[in-house]
N, C-alpha and C positions, 0 to 999 in steps of 0.2 A: 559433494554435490557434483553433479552431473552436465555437459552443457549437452543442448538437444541441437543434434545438427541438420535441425529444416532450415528452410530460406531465411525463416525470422527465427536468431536463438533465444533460447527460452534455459534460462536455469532452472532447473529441475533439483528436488531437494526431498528427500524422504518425511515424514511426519513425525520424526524423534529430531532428525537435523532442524528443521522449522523451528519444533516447540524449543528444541536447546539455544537458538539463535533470541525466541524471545523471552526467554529465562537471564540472558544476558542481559539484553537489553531493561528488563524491568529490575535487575538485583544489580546491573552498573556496577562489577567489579574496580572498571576503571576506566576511565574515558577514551581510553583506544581502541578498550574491549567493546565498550556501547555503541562506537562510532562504525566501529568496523561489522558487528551484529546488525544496528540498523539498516545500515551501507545493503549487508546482503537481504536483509530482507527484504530492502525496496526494489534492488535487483530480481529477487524472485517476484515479485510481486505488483509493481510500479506501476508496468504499465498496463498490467489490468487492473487494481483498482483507479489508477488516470480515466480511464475510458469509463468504466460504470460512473464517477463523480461527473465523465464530462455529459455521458448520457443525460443522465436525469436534469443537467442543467437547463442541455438544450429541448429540453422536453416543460420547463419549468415556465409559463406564459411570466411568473413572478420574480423571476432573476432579474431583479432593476439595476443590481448592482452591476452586468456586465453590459449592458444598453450603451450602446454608442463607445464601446469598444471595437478596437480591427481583431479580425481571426489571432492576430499574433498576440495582441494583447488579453485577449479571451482566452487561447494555451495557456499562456503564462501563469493567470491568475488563479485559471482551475488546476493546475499544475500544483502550484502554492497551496490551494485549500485542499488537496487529496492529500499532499505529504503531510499536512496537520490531521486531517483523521485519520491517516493512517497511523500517523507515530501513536493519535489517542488511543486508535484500535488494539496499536503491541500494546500498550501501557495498561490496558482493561481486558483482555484476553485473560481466562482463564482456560489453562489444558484439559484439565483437571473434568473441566464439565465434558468431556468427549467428541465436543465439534469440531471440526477439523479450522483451519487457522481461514481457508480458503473460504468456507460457506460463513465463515463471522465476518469476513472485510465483506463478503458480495451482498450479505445481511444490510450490510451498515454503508454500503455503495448506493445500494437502490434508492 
């Protein structure tokens, strides 16, 4: 894997590294191996599926659950609920169907 040296870095990961990192993660050879596989993917991936979950929040008139939260604790919590679909996303990803890993999480962001 690659780091991208614009102003904002961006790990960059080919489409065999991706799938092999969530092969790890869903077949858990061993808990350093899962920890360290999720680790990267949330690196490749974090903070853009963060931002599609926080999109659609703040787009949501129905989000009562973040109502009379401050900015910081509104981060926090959408923070919290991205890294839970996303861990769901690796755990229900199939390769296999030909999607690419990027268009399932932005699928399952919106």
């Amino acid at each position: 894997m690659a780091l991208n040296n614009q102003a904002t870095t961006e790990i960059q990961a080919t489409t065999t590294e991706i799938n092999n990192l969530i092969a790890i993660v869903q077949t858990a050879p061993s808990v350093k191996a899962y920890e360290r596989a999720i680790r990267a993917l949330w690196a490749i991936f974090g903070d853009f599926f963060t931002a599609l979950v926080a999109k659609k929040s703040y787009l949501l008139d129905s989000d009562f659950s973040l109502w009379g939260c401050s900015p910081a604790e509104r981060r926090e919590n959408l923070a919290g609920n991205a890294y839970m679909l996303f861990y769901k996303a690796v755990l229900d990803f199939e390769p296999s169907r030909k999607v690419p890993f990027a268009a399932y999480i932005a699928k399952i962001g919106e």
